[in-house]
C-alpha positions as CSV (number, residue, x, y, z in Angstrom):
1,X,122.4,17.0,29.0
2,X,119.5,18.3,27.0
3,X,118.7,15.1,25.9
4,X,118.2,13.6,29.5
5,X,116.5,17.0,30.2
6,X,113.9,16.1,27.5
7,X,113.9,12.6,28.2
8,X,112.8,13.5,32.2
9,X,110.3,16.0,31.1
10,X,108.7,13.2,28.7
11,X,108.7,10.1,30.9
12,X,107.0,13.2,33.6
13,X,104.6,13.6,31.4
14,X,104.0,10.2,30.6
15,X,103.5,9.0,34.0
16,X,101.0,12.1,34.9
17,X,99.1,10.9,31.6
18,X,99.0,7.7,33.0
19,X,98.2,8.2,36.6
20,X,95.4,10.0,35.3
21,X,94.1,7.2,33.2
22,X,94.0,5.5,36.2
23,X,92.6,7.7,37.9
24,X,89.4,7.9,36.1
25,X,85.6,5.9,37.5
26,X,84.9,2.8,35.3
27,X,81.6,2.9,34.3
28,X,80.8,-0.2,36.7
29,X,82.1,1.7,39.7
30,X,79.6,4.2,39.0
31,X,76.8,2.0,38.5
32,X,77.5,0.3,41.6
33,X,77.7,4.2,43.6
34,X,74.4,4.5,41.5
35,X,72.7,1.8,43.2
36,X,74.2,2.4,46.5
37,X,72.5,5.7,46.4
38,X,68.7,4.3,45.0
39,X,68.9,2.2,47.7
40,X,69.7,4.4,50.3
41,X,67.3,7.1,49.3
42,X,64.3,4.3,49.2
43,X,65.1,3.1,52.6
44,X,64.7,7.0,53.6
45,X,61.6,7.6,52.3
46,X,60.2,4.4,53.4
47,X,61.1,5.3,56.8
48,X,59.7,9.1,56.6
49,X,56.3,7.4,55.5
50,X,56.0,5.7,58.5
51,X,56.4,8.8,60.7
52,X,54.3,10.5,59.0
53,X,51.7,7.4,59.3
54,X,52.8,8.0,63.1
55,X,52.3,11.9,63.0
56,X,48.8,11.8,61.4
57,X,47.5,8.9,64.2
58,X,48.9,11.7,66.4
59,X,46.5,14.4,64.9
60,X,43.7,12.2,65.1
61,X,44.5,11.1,68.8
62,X,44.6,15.1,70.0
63,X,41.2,16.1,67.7
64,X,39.6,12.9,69.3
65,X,40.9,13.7,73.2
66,X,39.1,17.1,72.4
67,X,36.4,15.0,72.2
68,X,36.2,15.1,76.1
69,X,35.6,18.4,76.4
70,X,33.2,18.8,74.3
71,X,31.3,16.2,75.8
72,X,32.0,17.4,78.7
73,X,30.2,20.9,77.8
74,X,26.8,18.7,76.5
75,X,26.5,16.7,79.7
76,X,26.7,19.9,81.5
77,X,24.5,21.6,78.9
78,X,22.1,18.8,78.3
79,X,22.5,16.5,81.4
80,X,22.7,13.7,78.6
81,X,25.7,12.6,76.3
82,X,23.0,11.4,73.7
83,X,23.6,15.0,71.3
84,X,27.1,13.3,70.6
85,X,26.7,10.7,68.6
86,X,24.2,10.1,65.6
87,X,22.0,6.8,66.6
88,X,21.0,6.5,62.8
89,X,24.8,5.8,61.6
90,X,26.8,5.8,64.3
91,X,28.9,8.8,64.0
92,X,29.8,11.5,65.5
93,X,26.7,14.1,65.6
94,X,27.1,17.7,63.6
95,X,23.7,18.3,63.0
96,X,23.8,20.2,66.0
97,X,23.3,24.3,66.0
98,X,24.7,24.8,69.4
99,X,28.4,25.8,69.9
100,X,29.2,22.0,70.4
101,X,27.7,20.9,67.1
102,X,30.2,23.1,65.2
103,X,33.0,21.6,67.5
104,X,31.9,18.0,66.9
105,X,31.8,18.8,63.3
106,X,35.1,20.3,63.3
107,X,36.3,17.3,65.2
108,X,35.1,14.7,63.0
109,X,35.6,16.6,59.8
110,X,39.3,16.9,60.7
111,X,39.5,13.2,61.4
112,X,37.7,12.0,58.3
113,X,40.1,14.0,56.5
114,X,43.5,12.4,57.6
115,X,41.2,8.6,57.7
116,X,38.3,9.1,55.1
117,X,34.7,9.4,55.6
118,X,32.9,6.5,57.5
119,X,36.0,6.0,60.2
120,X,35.0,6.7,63.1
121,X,31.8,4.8,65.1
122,X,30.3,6.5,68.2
123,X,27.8,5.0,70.9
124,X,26.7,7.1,73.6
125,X,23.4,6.9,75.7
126,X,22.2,9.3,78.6
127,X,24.5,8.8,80.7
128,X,27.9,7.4,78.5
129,X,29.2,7.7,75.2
130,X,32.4,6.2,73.4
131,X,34.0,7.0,70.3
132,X,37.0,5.3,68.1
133,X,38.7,5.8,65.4
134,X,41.0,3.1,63.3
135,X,44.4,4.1,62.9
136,X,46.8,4.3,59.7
137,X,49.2,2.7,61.6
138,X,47.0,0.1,63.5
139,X,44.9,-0.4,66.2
140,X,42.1,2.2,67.2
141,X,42.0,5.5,69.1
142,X,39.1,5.9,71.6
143,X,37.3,8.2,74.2
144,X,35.0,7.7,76.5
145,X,32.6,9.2,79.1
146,X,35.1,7.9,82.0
147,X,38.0,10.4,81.1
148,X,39.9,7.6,78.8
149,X,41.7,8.8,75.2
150,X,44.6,6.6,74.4
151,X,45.3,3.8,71.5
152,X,44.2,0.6,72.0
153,X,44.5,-2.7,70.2
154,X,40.9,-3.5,69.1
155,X,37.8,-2.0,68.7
156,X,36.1,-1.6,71.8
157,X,33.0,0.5,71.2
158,X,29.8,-1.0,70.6
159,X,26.0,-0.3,71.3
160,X,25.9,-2.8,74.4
161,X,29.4,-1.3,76.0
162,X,29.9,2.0,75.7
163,X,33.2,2.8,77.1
164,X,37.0,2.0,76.0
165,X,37.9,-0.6,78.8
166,X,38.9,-3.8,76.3
């Protein structure tokens, strides 16, 4: 009777040896959860760059729509749109010591630093202005004198139209 007892206790212990053996990851099964995980993990922050491409057009679409108000304060101020835009380069006028000239700097300052320096082209004359921006993501952002800020597909503002209608 010992004898059997010993022999049960041994073949238990074999067969929890062995099921642990098999139990065990081969190193290709871990290669392959490896890769599964890379992947994953690329496709994630693939997809959280382009939101973020998305959030930053956003920025720039809310710090040009300001735009409007601001212009809005120099027409009333002036009776012109002309102090928005620089006619020597085409950009958005900072030089400016009234109250506006410190918002339009702020304004383009915190455009050029989400799209770099030289992105955005304004046009205005006495009585209309327009401004864009390109976007990371595509197309163009743009205000004009007529009350219009949204994203459009091309660039619409030149020196012979000066509004955002394409």
């Amino acid at each position: 009777m010992l004898y059997y007892l010993k022999e049960l206790k041994l073949k238990k212990l074999r067969t929890m040896f062995s099921l642990k053996k098999s139990a065990a990851f081969t190193l290709i099964e871990l290669l392959v959860v490896m890769a599964i995980i890379a992947i994953l993990s690329t496709l994630t922050l693939v997809a959280i760059g382009g939101y973020q491409n998305k959030a930053n057009d956003t920025i720039v679409g809310a710090d040009l729509s300001q735009l409007r108000q601001v212009g809005t304060m120099i027409y009333t101020s002036d009776n012109s749109y002309l102090a928005i835009c620089d006619e020597n380069d085409n950009t958005i006028d900072n030089n400016s010591t009234e109250d506006y000239g410190k918002a339009l700097k702020s304004i383009e300052s915190s455009v050029e630093k989400i799209l770099g320096q030289g992105t955005v082209a304004c046009y205005s004359d006495v009585r209309h202005y327009c401004v864009q921006a390109r976007l990371i993501s595509g197309g163009y952002f743009c205000v004009d004198s007529t009350g219009f800020a949204n994203e459009i597909d091309d660039a619409c503002c030149k020196s012979n139209s000066i509004n955002c209608s394409p």
